[in-house]
TISERO-984251 format. One record per residue (C-alpha): x, y negated, z; residue in three letters. Coordinates in steps of 0.25 Angstrom, whole numbers, plus 2048, in hexadecimal, padded with zeros to 3 digits. Each point is the difference from the previous one (the first is absolute). Layout:
! residues N
XYZALA ...
! end
This chain:
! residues 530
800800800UNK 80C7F8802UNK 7FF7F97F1UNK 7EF7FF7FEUNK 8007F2803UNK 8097FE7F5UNK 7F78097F7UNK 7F57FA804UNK 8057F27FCUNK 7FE8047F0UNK 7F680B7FEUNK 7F37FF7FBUNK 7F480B802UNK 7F98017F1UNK 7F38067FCUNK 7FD8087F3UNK 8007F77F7UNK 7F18057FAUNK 7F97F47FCUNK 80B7F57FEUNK 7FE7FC811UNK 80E7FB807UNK 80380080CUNK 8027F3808UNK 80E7FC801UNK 8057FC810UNK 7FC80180CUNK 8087F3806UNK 80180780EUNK 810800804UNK 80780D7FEUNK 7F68037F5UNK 8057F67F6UNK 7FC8067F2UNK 7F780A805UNK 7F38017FAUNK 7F3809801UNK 7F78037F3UNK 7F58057FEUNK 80280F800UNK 7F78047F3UNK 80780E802UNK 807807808UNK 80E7FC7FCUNK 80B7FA808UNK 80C7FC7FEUNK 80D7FB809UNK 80A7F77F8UNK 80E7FF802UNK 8067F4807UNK 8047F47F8UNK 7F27FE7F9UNK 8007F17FCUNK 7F47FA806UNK 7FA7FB7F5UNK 7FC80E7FAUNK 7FA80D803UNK 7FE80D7FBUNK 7F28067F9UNK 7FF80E800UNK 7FA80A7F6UNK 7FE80F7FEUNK 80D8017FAUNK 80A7F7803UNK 8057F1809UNK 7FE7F57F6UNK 8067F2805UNK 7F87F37FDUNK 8047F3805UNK 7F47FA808UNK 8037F2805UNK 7F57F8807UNK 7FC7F47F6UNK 8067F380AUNK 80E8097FCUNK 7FB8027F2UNK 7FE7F17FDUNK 80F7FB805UNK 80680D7F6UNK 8087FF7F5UNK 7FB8067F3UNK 80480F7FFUNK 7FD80E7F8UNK 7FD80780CUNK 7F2805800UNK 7F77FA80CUNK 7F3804806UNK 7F87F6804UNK 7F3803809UNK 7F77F3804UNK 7F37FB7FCUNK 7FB7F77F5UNK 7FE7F2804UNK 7FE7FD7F0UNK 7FF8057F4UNK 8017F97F1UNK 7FD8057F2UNK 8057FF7F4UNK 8008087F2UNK 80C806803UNK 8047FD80DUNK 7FA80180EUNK 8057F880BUNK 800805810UNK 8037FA80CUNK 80380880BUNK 8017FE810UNK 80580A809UNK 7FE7F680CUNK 80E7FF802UNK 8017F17FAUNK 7F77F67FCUNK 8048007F2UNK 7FD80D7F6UNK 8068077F7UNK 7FC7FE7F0UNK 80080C7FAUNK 8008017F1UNK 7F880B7FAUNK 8028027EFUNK 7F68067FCUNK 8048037F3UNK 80D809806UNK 7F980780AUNK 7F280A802UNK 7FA7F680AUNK 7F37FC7FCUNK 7F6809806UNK 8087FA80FUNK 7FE7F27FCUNK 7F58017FCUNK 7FB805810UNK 8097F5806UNK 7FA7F5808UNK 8047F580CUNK 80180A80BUNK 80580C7F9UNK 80C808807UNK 8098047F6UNK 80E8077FFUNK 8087F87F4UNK 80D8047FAUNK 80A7FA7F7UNK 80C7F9800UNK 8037F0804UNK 8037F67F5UNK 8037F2801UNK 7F47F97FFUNK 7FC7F37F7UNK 7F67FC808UNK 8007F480BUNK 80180380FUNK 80780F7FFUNK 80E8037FBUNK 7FB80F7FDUNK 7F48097FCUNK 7FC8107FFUNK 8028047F3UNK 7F480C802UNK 80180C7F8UNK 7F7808809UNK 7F57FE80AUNK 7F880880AUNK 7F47FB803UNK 7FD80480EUNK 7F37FA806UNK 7F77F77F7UNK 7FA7F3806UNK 7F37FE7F9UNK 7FE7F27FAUNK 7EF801805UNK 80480580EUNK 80D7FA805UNK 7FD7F4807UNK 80F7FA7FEUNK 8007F97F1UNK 8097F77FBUNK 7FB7F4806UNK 8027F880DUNK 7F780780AUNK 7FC7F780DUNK 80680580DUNK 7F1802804UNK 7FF8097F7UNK 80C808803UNK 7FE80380FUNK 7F58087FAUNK 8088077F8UNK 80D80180BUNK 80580E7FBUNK 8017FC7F2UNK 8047F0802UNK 810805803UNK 8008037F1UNK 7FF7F07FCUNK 80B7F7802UNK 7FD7F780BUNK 7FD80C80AUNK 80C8097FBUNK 8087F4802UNK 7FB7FE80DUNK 80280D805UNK 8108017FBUNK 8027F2808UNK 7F880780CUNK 80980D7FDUNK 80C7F8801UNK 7FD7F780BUNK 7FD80D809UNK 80E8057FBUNK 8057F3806UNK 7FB80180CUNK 80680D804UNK 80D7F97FAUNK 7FF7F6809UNK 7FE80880DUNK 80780C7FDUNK 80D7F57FDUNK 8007F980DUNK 7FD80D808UNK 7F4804803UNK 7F880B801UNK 7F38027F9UNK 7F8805807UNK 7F08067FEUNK 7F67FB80AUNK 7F2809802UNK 7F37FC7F7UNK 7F980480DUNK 8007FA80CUNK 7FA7FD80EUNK 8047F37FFUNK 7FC7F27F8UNK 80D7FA802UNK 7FA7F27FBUNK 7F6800809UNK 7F57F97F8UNK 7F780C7FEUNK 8018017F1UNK 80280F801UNK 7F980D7F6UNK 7FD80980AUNK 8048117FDUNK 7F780A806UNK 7FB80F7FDUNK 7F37FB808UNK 7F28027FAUNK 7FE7F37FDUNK 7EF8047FFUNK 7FF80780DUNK 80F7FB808UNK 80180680FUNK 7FE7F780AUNK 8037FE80FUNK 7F380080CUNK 8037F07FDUNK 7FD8007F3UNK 80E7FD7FCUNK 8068087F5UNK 80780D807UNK 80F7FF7F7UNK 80480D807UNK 7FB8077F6UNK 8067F97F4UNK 80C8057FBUNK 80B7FA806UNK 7F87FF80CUNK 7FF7F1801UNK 7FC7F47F7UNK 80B7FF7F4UNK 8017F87F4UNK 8097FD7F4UNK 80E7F8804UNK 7FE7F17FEUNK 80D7FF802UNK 80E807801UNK 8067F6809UNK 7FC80680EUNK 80680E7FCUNK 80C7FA7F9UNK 8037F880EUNK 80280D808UNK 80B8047F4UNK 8067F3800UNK 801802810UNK 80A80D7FDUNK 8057FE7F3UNK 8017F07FFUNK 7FD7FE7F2UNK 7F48067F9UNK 7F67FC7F5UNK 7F48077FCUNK 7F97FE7F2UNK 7F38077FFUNK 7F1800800UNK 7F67F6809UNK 7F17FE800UNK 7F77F5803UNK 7F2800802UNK 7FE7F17FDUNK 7F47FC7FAUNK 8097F97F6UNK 7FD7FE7F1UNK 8087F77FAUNK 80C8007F8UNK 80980280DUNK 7FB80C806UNK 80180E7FFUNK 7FC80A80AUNK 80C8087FDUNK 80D7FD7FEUNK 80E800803UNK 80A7FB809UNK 80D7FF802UNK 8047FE810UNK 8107FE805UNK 80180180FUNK 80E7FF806UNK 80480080DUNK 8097F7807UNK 7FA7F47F7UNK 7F97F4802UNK 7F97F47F9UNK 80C7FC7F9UNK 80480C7FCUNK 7F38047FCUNK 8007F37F7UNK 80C8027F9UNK 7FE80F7FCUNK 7F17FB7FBUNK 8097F57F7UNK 8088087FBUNK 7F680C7FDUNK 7F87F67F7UNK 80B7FD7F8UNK 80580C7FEUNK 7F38047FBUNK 8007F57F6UNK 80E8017FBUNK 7FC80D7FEUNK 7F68007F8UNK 8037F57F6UNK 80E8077FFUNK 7F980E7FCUNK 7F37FC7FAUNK 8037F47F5UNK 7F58057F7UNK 7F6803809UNK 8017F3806UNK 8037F97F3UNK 7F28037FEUNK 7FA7FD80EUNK 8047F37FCUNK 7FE7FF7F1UNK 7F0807803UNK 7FC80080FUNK 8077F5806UNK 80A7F47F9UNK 80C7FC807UNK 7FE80C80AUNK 80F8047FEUNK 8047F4802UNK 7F97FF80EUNK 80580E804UNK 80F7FC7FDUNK 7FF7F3805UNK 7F980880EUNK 80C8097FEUNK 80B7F6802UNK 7FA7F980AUNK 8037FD80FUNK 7F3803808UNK 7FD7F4808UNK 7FB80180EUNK 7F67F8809UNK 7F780480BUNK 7F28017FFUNK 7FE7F5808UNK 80A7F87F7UNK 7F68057F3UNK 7F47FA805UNK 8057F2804UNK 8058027F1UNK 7F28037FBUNK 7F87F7809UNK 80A7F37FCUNK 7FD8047F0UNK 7F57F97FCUNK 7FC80C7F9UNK 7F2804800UNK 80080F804UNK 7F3808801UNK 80480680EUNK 8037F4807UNK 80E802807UNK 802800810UNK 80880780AUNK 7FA80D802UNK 7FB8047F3UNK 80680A7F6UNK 8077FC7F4UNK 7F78017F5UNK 8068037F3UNK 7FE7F27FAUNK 80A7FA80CUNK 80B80A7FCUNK 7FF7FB7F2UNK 8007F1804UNK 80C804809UNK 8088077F7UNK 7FE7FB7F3UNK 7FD7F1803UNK 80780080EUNK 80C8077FFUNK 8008037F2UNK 80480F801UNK 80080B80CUNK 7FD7FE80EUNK 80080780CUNK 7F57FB80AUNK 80280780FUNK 7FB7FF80FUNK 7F18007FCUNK 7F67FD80AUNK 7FE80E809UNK 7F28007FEUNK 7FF8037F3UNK 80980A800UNK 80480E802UNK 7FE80680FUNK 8128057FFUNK 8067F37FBUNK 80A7FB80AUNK 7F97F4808UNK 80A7F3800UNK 8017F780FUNK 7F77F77FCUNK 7F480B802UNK 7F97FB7F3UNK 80A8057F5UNK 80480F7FBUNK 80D8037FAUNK 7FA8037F1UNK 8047F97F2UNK 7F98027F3UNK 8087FD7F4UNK 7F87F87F5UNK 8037FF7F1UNK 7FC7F77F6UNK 7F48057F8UNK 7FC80980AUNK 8017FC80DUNK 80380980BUNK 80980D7FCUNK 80480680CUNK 7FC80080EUNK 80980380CUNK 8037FE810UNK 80A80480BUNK 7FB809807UNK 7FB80180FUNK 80A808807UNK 7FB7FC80DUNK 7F780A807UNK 7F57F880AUNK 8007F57F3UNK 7FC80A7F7UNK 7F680780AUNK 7FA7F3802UNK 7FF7FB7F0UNK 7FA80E7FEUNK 7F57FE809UNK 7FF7F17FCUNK 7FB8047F4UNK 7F680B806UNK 80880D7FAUNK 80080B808UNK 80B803809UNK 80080F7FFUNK 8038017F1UNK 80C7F7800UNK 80780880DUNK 80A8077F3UNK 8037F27FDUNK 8027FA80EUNK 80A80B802UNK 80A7FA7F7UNK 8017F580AUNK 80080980DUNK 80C8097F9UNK 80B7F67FBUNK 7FA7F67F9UNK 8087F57F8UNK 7FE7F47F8UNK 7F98047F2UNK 7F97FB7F4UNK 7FA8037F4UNK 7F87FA7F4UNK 7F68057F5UNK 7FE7FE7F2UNK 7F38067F8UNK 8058047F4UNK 7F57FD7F8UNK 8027F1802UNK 80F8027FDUNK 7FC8067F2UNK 7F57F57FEUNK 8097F6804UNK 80D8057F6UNK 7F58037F4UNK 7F67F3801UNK 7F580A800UNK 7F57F9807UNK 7F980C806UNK 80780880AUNK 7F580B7F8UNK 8078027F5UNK 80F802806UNK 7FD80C806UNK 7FE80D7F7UNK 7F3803807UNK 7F77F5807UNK 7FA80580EUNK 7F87F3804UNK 7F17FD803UNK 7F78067F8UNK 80A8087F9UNK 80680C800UNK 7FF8077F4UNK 80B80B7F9UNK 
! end
């Protein structure tokens, strides 16, 4: 076994090549670079030796190994022309006519652009396929690249044969060539990854997530994967699905009416995690660093553009750390991000800006290269009361930053990032660290232009009798949060922590203006459908 790895790194796992299907190429998982799974229309396998260039792989007959070379098209469209034969599968975005010629586009998902494949149909036996081709279809092409004369692409498929795979009837398939409303997509969310604002949104939401393992994993952290299920609403503002095995028509009850959980299946009142936070803070506690990124629920009666009742966050806690330190790691985190992003995704984002949102590179890089400045809440409102500036929620001491006062500070004000902290405690989560003044907690929100609020943290209460107190200040059960006051009674230290919702990050990189349509499949009122 001492050499499998290495095996590993460049085989690929075939099917019978029956029907003209391939198998998908890569796995991206480290250790298994190369390695990819196809659909196993027979029984056939095959183990290939070491050395296997990446871009290929091997199809599989009754008689013999036959190599193809199979690149993805993003790699197809920055090659050189060449003789080798190439086998292209993807689907037709379009399809154009003429006497002797027929013209294909063709998207693997892979890239924005497509491929252009030429089809003469005088040289090859093709009419009977073309003939069954529409928008939609999946097809496998083959052929070799050729310099092409047209504008926008240096190369193009010169197709001598075409298997057509799965048709896409032009009376039935909903997705024609036209611009479709978003509306109109979220109707239709498991076919809207085929056009190319949604493929493009999901590549950058790919890459983003890539990003911020990258980040973490960089700076030493451990990742850590927090339950879906809890005891515990570790926001404390009641928000929460509820998980039982209950008969909801005919639930047990106690002699006083109330409902008798002994009977449910974990024996007690549970519900889906609204947070990783409280979890990720017992792990920060032992291993100092640690980051969660994973599923959260809310039961907000919310429909608008900025709520989803499922979604994903992304939750550092670290040991050791206070409101400075929590600061400068949320800094540098967005940046990061950023950077990222527009150094790894310049189509994508070219056309963000050119179709969803002009001048939105610009106002990512400028974000990217910023200094976050820093001002206390108090220091914020004196700022919005002294604008002049009409706002529909008045501003005063006391009340929540609406989005419309993180706009003014940060692109009127500030002109760019800022990190607002020591909030009133009132309107704020029961474990922030309380400040001497007895009025303000230890919490910062960093705000961007365009969105507003981005990232929501605190120092947390380490203190045992503070945190009792706040828990019962704000009429939580003391019982369920013993786990939690532990970490106080057993070595506790300084820590804190922040969250991003990763939906708002992705509507915030992409322009899109509803947080429904950056996510594959929208969970929010009313809907949840696929």
């Amino acid at each position: 076994m001492g050499d499998s790895g290495d095996s590993f790194r460049a085989s690929r796992v075939a099917g019978l090549r029956v029907s003209g299907v391939a198998g998908l190429r890569g796995c991206g998982f480290p250790g298994f670079r190369g390695c990819g799974a196809a659909g196993f229309r027979g029984s056939g396998v095959a183990l290939l030796p070491r050395g296997l260039p990446c871009d290929t792989y091997y199809l599989m007959n009754n008689q013999a190994m036959n190599r193809i070379a199979r690149r993805r098209i993003a790699q197809l469209l920055q090659s050189s022309p060449s003789e080798t034969i190439q086998e292209v599968p993807g689907w037709v975005r379009t399809k154009r006519d003429s006497k002797n010629v027929c013209f294909l586009e063709l998207n693997d998902g892979s890239s924005l652009q497509g491929l252009q494949a030429i089809i003469d149909k005088s040289a090859t036996d093709l009419q009977n396929t073309l003939d069954r081709l529409q928008t939609g279809a999946s097809v496998i092409a083959r052929g070799t690249l050729v310099a092409s004369p047209g504008k926008g692409q240096s190369v193009e498929l010169s197709c001598t044969e075409l298997d057509l795979l799965g048709e896409a009837p032009a009376e039935s398939y909903p997705l024609q060539k036209k611009r479709h409303s978003f509306e109109f997509l979220r109707e239709i969310a498991h076919l809207r990854g085929r056009t190319n604002t949604f493929g493009a949104v999901m590549r950058v939401r790919n890459r983003l997530s890539i990003a911020v393992h990258q980040f973490f994993q960089e700076r030493e952290f451990l990742y850590l994967n927090t339950p879906i299920i809890t005891a515990s609403d570790a926001e404390g503002a009641g928000a929460l699905f509820q998980v039982t095995t209950l008969d909801v028509n005919n639930p047990p009850r106690r002699e006083d009416g109330s409902l008798d959980y002994s009977e449910d299946f974990f024996g007690k009142p549970a519900y889906l995690t609204v947070s990783g936070q409280l979890n990720a803070e017992a792990y920060a506690t032992a291993l100092d660093r640690v980051y969660t990124f994973g599923p959260t629920f809310r039961a907000e009666n919310s429909n608008t553009t900025r709520h989803l009742a499922e979604f994903w966050m992304i939750e550092p806690e670290m040991a050791f750390c206070d409101l400075e330190g929590n600061m400068s790691l949320a800094e540098d985190f967005v940046r990061f991000l950023l950077k990222d992003i527009l150094d790894r995704c310049p189509e994508d984002m070219a056309f963000f800006d050119k179709r969803i949102e002009p001048g939105i590179v610009e106002s990512l890089r400028t974000v990217a290269e910023s200094d976050f400045r820093r001002m206390t809440y108090t220091e914020a409102i004196d700022v919005l009361e002294k604008s002049g500036r009409s706002f529909s929620f008045s501003p005063h001491w006391g009340i929540d930053l609406q989005t419309e006062h993180e706009k003014f500070l940060t692109e009127d004000y500030a002109q760019g990032p800022v990190i607002v902290t020591d909030y009133p405690r009132e309107i704020k989560a029961f474990y922030m660290k309380q400040n001497p003044d007895g009025k303000t907690v230890r919490a910062m929100d960093v705000l961007v232009p365009r969105l507003g609020e981005i990232i929501g943290g605190s120092q947390r209460e380490e203190g045992l009798e503070p945190l009792e107190k706040a828990i019962r200040r704000c009429g939580l059960e003391t019982e369920s949060y013993q786990w939690y006051l532990d970490l106080r009674r057993f070595g506790t230290v300084p820590h804190a922590g922040f969250g991003l919702g990763f939906e708002r990050l992705v509507r915030y990189v992409t322009g899109m203006q509803n947080i429904r349509d950056v996510i594959p499949f929208p969970r929010a009122v009313g809907s949840a459908e696929f």
